[in-house]
py3Dmol code that shows the C-alpha trace and the ligand (Angstrom):
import py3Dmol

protein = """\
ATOM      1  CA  UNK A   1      32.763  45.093  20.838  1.00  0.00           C
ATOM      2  CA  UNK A   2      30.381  46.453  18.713  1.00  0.00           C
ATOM      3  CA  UNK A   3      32.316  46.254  15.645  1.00  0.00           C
ATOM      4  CA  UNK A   4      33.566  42.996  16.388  1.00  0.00           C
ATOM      5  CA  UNK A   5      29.813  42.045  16.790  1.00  0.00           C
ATOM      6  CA  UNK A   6      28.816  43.401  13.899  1.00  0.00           C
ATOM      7  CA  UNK A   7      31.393  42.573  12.043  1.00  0.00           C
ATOM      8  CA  UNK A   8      30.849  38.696  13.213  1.00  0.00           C
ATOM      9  CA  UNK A   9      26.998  38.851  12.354  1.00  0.00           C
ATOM     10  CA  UNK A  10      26.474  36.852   9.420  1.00  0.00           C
ATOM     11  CA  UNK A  11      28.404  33.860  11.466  1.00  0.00           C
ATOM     12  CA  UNK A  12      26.606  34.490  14.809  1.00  0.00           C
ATOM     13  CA  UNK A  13      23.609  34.562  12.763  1.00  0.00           C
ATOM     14  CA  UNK A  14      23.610  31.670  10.958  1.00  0.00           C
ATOM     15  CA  UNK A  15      24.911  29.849  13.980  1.00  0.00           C
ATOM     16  CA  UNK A  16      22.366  31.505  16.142  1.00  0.00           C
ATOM     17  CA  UNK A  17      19.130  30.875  14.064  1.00  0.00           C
ATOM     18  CA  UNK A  18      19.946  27.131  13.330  1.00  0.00           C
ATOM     19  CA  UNK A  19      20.919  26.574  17.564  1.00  0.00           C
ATOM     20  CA  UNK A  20      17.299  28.278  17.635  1.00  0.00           C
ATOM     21  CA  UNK A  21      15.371  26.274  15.162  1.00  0.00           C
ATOM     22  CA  UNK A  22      16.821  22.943  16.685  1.00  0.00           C
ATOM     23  CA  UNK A  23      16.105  23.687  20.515  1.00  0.00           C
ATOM     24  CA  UNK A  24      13.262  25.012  20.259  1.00  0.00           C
ATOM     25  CA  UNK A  25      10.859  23.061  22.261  1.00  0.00           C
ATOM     26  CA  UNK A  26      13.185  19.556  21.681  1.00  0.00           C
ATOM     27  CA  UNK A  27      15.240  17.506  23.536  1.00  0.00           C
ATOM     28  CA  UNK A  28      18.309  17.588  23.376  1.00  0.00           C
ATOM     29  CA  UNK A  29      19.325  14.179  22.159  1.00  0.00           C
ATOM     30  CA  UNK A  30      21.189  11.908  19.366  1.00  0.00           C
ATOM     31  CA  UNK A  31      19.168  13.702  16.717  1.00  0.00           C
ATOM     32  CA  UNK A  32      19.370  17.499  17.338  1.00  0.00           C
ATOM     33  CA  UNK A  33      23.065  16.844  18.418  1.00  0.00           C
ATOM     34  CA  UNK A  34      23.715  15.820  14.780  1.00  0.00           C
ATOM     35  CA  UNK A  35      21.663  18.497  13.451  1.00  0.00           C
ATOM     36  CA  UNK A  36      24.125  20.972  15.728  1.00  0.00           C
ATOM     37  CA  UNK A  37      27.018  19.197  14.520  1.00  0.00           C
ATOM     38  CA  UNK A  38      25.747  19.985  10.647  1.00  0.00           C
ATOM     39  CA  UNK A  39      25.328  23.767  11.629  1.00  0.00           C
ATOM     40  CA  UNK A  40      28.808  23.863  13.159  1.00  0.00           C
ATOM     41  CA  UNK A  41      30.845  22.306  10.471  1.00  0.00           C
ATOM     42  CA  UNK A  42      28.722  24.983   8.004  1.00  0.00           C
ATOM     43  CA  UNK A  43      29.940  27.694   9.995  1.00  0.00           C
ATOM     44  CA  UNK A  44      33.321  25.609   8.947  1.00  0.00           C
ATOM     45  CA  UNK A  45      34.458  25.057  12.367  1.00  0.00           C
ATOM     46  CA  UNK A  46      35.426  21.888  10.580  1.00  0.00           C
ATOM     47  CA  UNK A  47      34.748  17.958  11.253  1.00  0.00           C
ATOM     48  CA  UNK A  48      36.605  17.408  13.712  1.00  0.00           C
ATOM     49  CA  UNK A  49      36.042  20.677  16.166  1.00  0.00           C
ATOM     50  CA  UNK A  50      32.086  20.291  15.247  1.00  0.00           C
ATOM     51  CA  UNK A  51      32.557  16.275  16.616  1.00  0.00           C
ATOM     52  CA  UNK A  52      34.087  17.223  19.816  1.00  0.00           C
ATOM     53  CA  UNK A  53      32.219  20.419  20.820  1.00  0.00           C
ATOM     54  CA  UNK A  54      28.858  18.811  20.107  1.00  0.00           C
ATOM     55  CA  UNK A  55      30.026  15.739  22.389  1.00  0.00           C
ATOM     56  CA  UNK A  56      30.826  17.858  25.138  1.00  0.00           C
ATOM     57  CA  UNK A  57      27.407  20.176  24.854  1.00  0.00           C
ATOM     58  CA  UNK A  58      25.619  17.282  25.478  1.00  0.00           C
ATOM     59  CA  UNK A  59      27.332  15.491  27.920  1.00  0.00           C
ATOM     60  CA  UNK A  60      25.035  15.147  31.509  1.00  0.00           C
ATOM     61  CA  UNK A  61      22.525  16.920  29.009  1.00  0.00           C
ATOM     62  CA  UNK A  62      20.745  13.965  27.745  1.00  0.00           C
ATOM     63  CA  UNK A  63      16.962  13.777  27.184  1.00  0.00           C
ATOM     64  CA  UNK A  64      16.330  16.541  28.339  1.00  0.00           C
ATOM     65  CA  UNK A  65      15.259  19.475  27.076  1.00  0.00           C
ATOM     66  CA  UNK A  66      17.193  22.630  26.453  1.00  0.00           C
ATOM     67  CA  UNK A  67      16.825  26.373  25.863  1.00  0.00           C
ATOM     68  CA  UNK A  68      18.502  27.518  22.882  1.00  0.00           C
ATOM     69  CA  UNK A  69      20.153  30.266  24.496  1.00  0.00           C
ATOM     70  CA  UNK A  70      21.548  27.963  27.116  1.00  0.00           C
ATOM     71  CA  UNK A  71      23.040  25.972  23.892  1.00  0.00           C
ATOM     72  CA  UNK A  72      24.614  29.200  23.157  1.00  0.00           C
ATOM     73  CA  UNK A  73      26.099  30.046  26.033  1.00  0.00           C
ATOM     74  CA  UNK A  74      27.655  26.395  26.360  1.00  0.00           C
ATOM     75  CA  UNK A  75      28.676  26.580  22.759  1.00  0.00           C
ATOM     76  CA  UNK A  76      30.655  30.231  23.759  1.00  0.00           C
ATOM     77  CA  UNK A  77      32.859  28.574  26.573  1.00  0.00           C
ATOM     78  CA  UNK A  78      33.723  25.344  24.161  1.00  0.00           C
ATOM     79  CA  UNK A  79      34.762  27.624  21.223  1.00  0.00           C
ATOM     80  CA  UNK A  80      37.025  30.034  23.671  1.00  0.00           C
ATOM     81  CA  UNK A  81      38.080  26.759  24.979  1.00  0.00           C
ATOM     82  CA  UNK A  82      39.360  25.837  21.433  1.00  0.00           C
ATOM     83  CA  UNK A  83      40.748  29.256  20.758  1.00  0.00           C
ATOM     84  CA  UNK A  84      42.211  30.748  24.131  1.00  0.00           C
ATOM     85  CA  UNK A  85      45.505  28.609  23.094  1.00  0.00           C
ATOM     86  CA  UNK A  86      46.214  30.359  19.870  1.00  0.00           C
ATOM     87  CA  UNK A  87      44.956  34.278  20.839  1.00  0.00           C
ATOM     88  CA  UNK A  88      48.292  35.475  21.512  1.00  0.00           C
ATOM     89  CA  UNK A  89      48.669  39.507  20.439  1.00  0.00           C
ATOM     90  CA  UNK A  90      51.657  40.337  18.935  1.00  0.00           C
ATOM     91  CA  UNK A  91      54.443  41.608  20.424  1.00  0.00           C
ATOM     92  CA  UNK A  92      57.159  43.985  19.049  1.00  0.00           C
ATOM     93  CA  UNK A  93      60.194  42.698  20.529  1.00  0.00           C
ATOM     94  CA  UNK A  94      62.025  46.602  20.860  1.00  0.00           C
ATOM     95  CA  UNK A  95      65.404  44.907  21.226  1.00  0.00           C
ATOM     96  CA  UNK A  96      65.075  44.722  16.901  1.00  0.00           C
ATOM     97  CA  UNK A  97      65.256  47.788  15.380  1.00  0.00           C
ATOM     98  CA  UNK A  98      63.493  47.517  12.669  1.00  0.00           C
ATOM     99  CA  UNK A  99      61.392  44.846  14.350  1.00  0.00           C
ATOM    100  CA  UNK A 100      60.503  43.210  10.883  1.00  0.00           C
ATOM    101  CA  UNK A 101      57.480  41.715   9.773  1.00  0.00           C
ATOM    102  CA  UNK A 102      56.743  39.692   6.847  1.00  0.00           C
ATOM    103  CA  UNK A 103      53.329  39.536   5.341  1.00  0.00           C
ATOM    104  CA  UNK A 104      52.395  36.624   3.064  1.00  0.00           C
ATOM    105  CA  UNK A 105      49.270  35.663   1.717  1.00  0.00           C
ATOM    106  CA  UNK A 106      47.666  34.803  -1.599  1.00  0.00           C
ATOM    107  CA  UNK A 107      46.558  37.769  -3.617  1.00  0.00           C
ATOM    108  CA  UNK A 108      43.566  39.485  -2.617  1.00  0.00           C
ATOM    109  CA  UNK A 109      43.618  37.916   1.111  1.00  0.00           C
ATOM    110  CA  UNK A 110      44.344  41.420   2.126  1.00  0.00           C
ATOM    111  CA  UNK A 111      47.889  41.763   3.052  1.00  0.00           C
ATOM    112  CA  UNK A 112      48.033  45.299   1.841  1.00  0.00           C
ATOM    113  CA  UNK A 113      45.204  46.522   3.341  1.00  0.00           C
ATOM    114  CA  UNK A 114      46.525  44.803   6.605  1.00  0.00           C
ATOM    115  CA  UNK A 115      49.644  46.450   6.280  1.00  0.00           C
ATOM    116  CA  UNK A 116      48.139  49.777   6.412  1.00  0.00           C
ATOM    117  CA  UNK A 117      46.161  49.063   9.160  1.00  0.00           C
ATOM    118  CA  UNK A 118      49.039  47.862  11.167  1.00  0.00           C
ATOM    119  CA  UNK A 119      50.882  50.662  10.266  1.00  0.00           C
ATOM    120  CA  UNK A 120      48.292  52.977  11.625  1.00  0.00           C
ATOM    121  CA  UNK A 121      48.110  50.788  14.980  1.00  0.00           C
ATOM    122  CA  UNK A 122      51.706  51.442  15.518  1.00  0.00           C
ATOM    123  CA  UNK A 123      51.804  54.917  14.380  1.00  0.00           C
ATOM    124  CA  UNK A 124      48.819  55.362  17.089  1.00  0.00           C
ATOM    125  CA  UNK A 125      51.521  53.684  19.441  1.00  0.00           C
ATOM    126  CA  UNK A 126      54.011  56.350  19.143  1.00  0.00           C
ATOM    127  CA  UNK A 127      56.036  53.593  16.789  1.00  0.00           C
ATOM    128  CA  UNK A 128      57.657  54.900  13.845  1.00  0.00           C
ATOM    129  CA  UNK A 129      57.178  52.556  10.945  1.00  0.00           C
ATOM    130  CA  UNK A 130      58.067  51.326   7.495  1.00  0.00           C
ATOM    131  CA  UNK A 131      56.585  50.389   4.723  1.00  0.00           C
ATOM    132  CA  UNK A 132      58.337  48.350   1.886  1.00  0.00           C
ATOM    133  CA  UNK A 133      56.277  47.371  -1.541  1.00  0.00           C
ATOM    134  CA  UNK A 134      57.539  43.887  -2.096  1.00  0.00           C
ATOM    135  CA  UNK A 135      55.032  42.562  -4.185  1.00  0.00           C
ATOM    136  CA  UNK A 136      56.620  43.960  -7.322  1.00  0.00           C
ATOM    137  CA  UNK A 137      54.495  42.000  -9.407  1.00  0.00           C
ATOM    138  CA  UNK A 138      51.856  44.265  -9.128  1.00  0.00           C
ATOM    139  CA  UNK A 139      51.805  47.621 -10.386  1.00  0.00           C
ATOM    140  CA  UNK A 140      48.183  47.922  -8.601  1.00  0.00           C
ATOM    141  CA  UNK A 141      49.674  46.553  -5.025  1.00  0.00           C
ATOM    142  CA  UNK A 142      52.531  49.227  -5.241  1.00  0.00           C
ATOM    143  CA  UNK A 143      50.771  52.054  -5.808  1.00  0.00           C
ATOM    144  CA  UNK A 144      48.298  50.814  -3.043  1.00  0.00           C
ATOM    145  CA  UNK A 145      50.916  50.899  -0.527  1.00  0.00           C
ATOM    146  CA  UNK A 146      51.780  54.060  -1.452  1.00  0.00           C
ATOM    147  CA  UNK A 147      48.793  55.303  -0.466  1.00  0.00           C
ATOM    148  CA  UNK A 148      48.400  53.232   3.031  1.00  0.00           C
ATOM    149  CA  UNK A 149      52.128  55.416   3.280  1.00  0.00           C
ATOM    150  CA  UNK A 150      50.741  58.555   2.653  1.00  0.00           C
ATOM    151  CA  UNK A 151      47.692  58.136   5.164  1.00  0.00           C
ATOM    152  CA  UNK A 152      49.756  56.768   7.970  1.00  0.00           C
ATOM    153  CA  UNK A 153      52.418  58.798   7.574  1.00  0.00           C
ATOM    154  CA  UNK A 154      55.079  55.920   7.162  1.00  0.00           C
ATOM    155  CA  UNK A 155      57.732  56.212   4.227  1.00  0.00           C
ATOM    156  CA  UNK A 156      57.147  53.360   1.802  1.00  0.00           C
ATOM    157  CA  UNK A 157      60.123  52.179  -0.157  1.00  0.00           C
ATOM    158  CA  UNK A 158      59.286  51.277  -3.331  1.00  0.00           C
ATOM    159  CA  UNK A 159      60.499  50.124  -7.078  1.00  0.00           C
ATOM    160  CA  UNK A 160      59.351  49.899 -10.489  1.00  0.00           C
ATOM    161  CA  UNK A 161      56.939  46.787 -10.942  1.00  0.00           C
ATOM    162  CA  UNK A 162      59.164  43.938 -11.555  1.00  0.00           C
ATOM    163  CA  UNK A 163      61.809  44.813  -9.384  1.00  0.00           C
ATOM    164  CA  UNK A 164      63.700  42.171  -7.790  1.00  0.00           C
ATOM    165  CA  UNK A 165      61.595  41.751  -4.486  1.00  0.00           C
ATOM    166  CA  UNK A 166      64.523  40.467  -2.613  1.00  0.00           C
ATOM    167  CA  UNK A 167      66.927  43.640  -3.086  1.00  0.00           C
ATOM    168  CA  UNK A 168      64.001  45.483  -2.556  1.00  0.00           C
ATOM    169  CA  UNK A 169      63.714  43.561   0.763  1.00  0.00           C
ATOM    170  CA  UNK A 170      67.539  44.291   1.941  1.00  0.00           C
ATOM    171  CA  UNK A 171      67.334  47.883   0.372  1.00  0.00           C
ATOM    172  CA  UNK A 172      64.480  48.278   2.964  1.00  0.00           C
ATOM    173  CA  UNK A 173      66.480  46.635   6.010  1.00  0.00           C
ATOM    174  CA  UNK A 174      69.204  48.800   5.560  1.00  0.00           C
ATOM    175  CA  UNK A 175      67.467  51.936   5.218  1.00  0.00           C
ATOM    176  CA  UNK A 176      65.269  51.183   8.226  1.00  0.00           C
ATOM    177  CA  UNK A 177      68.465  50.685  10.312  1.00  0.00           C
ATOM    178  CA  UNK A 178      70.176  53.458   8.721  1.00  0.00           C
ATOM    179  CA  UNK A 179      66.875  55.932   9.754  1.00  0.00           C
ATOM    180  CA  UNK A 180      66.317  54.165  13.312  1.00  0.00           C
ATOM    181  CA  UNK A 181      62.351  53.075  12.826  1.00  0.00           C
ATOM    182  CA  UNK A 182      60.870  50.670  15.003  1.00  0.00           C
ATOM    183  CA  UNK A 183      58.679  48.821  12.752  1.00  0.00           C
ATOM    184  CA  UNK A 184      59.329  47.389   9.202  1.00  0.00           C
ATOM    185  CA  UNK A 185      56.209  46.147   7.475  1.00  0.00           C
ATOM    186  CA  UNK A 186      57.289  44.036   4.287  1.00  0.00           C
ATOM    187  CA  UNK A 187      54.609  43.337   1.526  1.00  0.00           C
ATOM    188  CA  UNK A 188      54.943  39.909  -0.825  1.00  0.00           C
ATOM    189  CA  UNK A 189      53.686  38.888  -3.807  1.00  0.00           C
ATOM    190  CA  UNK A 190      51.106  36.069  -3.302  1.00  0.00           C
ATOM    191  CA  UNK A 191      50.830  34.417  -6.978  1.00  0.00           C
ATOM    192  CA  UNK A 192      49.839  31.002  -6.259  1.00  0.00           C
ATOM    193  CA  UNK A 193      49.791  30.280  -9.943  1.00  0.00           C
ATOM    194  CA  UNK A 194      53.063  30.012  -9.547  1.00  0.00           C
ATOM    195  CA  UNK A 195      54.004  28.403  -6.591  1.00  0.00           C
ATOM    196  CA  UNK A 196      57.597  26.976  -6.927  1.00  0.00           C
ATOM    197  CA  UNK A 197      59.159  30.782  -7.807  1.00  0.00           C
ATOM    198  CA  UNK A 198      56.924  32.638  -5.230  1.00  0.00           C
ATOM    199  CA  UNK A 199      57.642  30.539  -2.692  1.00  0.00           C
ATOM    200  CA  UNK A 200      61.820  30.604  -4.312  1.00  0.00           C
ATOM    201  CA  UNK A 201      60.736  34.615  -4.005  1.00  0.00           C
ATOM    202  CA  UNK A 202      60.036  33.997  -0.666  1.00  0.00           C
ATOM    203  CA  UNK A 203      62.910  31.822   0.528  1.00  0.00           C
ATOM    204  CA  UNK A 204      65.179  34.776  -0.986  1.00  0.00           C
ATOM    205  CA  UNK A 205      63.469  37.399   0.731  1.00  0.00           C
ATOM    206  CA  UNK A 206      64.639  36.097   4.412  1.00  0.00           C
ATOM    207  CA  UNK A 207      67.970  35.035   3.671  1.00  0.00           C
ATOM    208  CA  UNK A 208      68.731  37.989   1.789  1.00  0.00           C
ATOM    209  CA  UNK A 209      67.580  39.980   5.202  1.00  0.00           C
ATOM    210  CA  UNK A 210      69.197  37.726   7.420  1.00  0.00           C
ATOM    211  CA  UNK A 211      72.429  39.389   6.127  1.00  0.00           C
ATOM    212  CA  UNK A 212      71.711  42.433   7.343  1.00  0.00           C
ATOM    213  CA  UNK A 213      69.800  41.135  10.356  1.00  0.00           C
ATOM    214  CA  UNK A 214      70.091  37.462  11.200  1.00  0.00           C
ATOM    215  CA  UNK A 215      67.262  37.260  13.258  1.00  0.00           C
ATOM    216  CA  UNK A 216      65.028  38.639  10.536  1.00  0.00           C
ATOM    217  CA  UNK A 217      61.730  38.455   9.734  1.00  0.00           C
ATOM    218  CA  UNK A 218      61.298  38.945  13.624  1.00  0.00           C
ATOM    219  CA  UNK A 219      57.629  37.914  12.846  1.00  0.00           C
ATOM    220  CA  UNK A 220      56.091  36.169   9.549  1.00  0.00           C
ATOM    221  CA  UNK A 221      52.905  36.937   9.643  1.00  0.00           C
ATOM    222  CA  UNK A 222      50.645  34.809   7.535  1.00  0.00           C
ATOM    223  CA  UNK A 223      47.247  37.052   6.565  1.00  0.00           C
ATOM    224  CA  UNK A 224      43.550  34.406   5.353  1.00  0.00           C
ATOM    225  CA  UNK A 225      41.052  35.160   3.930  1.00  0.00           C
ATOM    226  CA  UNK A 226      37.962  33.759   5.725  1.00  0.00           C
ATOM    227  CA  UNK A 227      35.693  33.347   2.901  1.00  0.00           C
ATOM    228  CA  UNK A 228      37.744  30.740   1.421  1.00  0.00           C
ATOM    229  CA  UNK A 229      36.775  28.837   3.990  1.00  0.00           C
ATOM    230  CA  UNK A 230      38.729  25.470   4.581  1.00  0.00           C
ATOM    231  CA  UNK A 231      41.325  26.146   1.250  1.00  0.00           C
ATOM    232  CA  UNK A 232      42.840  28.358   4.161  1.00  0.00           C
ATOM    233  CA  UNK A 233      43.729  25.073   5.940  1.00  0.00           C
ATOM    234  CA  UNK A 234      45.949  24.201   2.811  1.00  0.00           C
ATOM    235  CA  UNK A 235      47.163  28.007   2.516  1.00  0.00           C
ATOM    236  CA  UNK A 236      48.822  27.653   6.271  1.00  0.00           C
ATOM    237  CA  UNK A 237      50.767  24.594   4.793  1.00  0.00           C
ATOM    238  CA  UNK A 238      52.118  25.722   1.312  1.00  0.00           C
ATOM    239  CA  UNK A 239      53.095  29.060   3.355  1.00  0.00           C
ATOM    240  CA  UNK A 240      54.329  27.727   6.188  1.00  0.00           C
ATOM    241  CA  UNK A 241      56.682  25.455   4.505  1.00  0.00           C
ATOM    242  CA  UNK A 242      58.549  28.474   2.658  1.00  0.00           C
ATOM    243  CA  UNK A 243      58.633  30.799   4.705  1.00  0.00           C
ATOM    244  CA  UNK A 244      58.074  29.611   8.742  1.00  0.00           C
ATOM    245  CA  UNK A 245      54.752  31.502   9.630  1.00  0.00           C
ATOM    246  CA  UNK A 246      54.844  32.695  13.114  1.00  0.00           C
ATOM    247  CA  UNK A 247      51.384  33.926  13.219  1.00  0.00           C
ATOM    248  CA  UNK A 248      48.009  34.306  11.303  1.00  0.00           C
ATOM    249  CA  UNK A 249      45.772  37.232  10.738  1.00  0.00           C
ATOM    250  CA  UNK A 250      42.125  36.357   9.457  1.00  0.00           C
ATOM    251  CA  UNK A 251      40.113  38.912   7.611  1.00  0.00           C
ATOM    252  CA  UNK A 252      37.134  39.731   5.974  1.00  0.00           C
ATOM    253  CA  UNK A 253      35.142  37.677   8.651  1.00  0.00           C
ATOM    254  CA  UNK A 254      32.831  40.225   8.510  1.00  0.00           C
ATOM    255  CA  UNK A 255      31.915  38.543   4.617  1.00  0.00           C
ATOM    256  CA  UNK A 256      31.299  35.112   5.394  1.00  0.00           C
ATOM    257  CA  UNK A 257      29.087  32.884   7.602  1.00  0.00           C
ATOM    258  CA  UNK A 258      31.777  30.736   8.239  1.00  0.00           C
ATOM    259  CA  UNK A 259      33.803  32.362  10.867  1.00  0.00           C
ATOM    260  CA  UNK A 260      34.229  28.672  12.492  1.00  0.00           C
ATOM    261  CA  UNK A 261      37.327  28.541  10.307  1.00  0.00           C
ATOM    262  CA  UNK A 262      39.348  30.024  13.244  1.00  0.00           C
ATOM    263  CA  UNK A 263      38.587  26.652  15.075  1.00  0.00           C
ATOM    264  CA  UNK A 264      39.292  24.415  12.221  1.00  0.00           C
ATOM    265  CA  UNK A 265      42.460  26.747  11.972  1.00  0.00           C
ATOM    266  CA  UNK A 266      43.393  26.145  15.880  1.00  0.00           C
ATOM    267  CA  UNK A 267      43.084  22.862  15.852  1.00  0.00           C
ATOM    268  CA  UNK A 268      44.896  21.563  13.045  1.00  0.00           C
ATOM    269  CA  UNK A 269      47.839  24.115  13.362  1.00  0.00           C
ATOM    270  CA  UNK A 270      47.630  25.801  16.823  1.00  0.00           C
ATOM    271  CA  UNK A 271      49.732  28.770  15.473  1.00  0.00           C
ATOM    272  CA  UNK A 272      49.061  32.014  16.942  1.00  0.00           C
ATOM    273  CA  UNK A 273      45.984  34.299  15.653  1.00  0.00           C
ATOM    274  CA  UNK A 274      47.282  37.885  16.384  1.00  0.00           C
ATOM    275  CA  UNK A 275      44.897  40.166  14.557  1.00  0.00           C
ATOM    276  CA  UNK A 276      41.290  39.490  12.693  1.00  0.00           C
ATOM    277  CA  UNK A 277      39.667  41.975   9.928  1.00  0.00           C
ATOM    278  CA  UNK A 278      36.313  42.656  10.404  1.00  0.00           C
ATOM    279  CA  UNK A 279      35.912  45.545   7.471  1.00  0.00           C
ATOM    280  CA  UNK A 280      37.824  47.267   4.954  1.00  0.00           C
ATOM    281  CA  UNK A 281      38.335  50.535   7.028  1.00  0.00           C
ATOM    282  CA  UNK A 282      41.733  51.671   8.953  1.00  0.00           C
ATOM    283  CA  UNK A 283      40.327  50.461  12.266  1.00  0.00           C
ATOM    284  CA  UNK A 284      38.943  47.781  11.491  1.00  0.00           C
ATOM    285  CA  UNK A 285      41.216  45.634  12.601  1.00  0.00           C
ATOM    286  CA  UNK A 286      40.793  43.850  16.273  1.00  0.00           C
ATOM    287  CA  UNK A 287      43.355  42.061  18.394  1.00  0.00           C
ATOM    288  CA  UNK A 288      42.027  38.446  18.468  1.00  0.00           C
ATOM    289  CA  UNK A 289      40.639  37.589  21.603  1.00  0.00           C
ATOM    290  CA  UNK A 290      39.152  34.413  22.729  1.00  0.00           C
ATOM    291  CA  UNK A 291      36.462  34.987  24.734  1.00  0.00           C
ATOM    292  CA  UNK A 292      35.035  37.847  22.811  1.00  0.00           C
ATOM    293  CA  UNK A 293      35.532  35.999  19.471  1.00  0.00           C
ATOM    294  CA  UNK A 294      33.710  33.130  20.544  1.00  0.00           C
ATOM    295  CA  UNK A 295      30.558  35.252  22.731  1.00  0.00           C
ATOM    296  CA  UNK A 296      30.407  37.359  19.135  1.00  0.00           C
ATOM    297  CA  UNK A 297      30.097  34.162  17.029  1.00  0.00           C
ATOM    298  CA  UNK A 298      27.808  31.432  18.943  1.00  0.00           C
ATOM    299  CA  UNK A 299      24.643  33.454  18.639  1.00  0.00           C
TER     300      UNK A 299
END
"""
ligand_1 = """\
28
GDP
P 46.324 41.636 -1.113
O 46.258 41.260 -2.546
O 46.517 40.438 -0.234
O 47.281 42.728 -0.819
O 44.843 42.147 -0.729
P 44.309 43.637 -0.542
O 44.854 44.234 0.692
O 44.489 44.380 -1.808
O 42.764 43.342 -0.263
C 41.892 42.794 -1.230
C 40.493 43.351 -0.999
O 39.988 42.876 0.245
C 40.426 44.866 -0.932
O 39.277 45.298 -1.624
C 40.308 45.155 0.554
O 39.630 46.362 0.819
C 39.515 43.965 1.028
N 39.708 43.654 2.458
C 40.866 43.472 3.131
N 40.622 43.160 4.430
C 39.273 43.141 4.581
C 38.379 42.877 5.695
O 38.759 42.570 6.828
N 37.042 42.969 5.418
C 36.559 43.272 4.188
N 35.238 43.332 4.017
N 37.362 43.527 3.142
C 38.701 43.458 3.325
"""
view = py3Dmol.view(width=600, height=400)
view.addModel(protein, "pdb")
view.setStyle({"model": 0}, {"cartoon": {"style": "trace"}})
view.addModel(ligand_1, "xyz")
view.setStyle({"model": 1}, {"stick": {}})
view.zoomTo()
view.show()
């Protein structure tokens, strides 16, 4: 809880001290709803989400006036209202083995680093994992997963930069079969610069797997960066479209004000969030919960 708050404290704070300075000693009416509704979509809960949860504060709450931390509170239950549908955790299905996940993401949204704290999580779960470096575009991202290997403990399969991700990929399959681990964790390139081959890279990745496995990637999951702020809206389609997300992971809330995204997120897409990043440590990485997302973020 305490990292979570913490972690959540530059949203809860700038949500918190503009709830404050509107409430405080005012009505609640047409004007400081609108002035809530302008906090909320800064937070980037986006228009929509900001519209509806404002509505709903202030319905039966009309001229009169309001403590701020009541505002909060009601503000709490409407967010976990928005986000109880998507907080789903993930579950390793133990029938696969390798239970494979696919991480995409744009570069620098922190699918390595996720990887390696994932790893950990299941390593801490008595689940042996695997670790394969399939963004061979980057010398930098291979040798980082190398690394996430050697402090988890998980063997990392791994080529030369500028390997052909996709043998890489069914290389990585195999051998997971072949040594009986539970978990295969599959890194991607993420150059949107070049959209049509990644996402070609992409589309190759799965069916090459699905020959091995053809109910592989048991999980795709699809890893934001929350400072971009609403660009992640766009990054759920372009990624969804090539490769099926199943499932989000948001990180780096924990260097942003605008945490709202989640909502903005939830309502457009209603995909499952499974895991949120809330620093660049090992453990900082927390199931996504609802209610204690929301309670951390509304002041
Ligand atoms: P990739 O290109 O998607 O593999 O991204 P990386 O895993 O290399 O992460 C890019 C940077 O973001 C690194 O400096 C990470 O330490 C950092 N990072 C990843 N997740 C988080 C997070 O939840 N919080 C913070 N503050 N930094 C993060």
């Amino acid at each position: 809880w305490k990292r979570l708050t913490e972690g959540l404290s530059r949203t809860s704070s700038t949500i918190g001290a503009g709830i404050t300075g509107i409430f405080t000693k005012r009505k609640l009416d047409a004007q400081t709803l609108e002035e809530l509704e302008d906090v909320l979509v800064q937070a980037d809960l986006g228009v929509a989400a900001a519209m509806r949860i404002t509505e709903n504060i202030g319905e039966g709450r009309f001229d009169k006036e309001i403590a701020p931390e009541e505002v909060k509170r009601i503000l709490a239950e409407e967010v976990e209202k928005a986000l109880a549908p998507v907080a789903k955790p993930l579950t390793i299905d133990t029938a696969h083995k390798p239970f494979v996940i696919l991480m995409v993401g744009v570069n620098g949204a922190g699918k390595t680093t996720t990887i390696g704290k994932l790893a950990s999580k299941f390593a801490a779960d008595g689940k042996s994992v695997m670790l394969a470096a399939g963004d061979t575009f980057r010398a930098a991202a291979i040798e980082q997963l190398k690394i996430w290997g050697e402090r988890t403990g998980a063997p990392v399969l791994a080529r030369e930069q500028g390997a052909d991700a996709a043998g890489l990929a069914y290389d990585a399959l195999n051998q997971a079969r072949t040594d009986g681990h539970d978990v295969l964790l599959m890194d991607t390139a993420g150059r949107l610069q070049n959209k049509t081959a990644l996402m070609a890279e992409l589309e190759k990745i799965i069916r090459v797997m699905r020959k091995i496995d053809e109910s592989a990637p048991h999980a795709v999951l699809l890893v934001l960066d929350a400072t971009v702020g609403q660009n992640a809206l766009s990054q759920v389609e372009i990624f969804g479209k090539a490769a099926g997300v199943t499932g989000l992971v948001m990180t780096k809330l924990d260097g942003t004000a605008r945490g709202g995204i989640l909502v903005a997120l939830a309502d457009r897409f209603g995909l499952p969030v499974h895991y949120i990043g809330v620093g660049e440590g090992v453990d900082d990485l927390e199931p996504f919960a609802a209610r204690d997302f929301a309670q951390a973020i509304a002041g």
